[in-house]
C-alpha positions as CSV (number, residue, x, y, z in Angstrom):
1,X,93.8,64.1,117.6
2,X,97.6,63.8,116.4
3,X,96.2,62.9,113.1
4,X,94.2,65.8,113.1
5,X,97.2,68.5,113.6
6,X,99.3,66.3,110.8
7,X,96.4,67.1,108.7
8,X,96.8,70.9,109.5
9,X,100.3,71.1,109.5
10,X,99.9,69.3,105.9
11,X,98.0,72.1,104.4
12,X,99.6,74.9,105.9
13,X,103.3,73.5,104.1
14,X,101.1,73.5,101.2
15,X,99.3,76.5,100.9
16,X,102.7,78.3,101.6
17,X,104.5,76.4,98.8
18,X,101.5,76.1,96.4
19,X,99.3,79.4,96.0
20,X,97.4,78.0,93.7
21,X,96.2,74.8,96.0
22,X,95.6,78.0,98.8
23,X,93.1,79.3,95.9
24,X,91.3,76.4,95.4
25,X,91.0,75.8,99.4
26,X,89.5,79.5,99.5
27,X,87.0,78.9,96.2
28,X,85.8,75.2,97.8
29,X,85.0,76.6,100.9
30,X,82.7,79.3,100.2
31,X,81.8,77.2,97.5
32,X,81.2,74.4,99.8
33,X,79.1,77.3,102.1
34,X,77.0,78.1,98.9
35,X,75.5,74.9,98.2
36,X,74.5,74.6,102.3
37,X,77.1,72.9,104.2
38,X,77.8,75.5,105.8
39,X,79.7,73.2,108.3
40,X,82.5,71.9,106.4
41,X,82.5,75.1,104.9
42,X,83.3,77.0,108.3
43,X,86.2,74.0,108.5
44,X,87.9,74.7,105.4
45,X,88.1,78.7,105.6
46,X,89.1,78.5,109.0
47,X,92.1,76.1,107.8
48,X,92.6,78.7,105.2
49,X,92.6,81.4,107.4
50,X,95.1,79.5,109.8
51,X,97.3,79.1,107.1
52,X,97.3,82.5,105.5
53,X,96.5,85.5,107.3
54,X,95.9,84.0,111.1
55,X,93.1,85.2,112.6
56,X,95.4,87.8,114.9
57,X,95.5,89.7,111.9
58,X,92.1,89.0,110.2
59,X,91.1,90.6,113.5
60,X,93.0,93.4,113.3
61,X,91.7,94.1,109.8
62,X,88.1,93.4,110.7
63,X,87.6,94.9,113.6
64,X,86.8,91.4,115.3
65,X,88.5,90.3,118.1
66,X,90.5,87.1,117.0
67,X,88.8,84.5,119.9
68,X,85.6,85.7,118.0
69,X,87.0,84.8,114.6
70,X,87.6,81.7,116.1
71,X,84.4,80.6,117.5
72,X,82.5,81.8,114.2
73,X,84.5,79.4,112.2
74,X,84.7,77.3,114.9
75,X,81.7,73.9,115.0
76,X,79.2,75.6,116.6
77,X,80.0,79.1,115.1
78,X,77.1,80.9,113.1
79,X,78.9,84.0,111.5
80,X,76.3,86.8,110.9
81,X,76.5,87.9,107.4
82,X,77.9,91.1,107.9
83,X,81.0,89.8,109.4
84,X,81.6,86.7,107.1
85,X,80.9,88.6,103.8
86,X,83.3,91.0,105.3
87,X,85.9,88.6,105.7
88,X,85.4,86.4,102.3
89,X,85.6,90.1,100.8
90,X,89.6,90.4,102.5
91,X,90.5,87.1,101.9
92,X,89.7,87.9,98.1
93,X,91.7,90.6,98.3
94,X,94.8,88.7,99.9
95,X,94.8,86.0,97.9
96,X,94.6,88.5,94.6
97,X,91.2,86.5,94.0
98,X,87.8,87.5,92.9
99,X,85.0,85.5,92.8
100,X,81.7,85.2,91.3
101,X,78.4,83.4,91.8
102,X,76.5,82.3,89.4
């Protein structure tokens, strides 16, 4: 597990020093949802989120409380639509992102 947290720490120091490589984490992980992992998907918003926004305040914005947040990104989490197109749609908006499908 200590490799794990590393792992987290690692991408939080970068995200906050590189907003570009916080981009790209945002764009490959819905990406990654689009083409049907959803799993890994879930994994790399929810390290996104950690490392931007928190859920604490995702929540606040969202309406959601944050332990929900948590358990829909979480392994065995199944967002509804509603909820995770609501929250792709303010992490767009934070990041100063918009994206497209095609």
């Amino acid at each position: 597990m200590a490799l794990t947290r590393s792992f987290k720490e690692l991408v939080q120091k970068r995200i906050a020093s590189d907003p570009a490589f916080g981009d790209a984490l945002l764009r490959e992980g819905i990406d990654t949802m689009l083409a049907g992992d959803i799993d890994t998907g879930k994994s790399i918003l929810r390290d996104y989120i950690k490392a931007t926004v928190g859920f604490e305040k995702l929540g606040e914005v969202t309406g959601t409380q944050p332990k929900s947040l948590i358990r829909m990104f979480g392994p065995r989490g199944n967002p509804q639509a509603r909820n995770l197109f609501g929250i792709i749609g303010y992490l767009q908006k934070q990041a100063g992102v918009e994206l497209h499908v095609k």
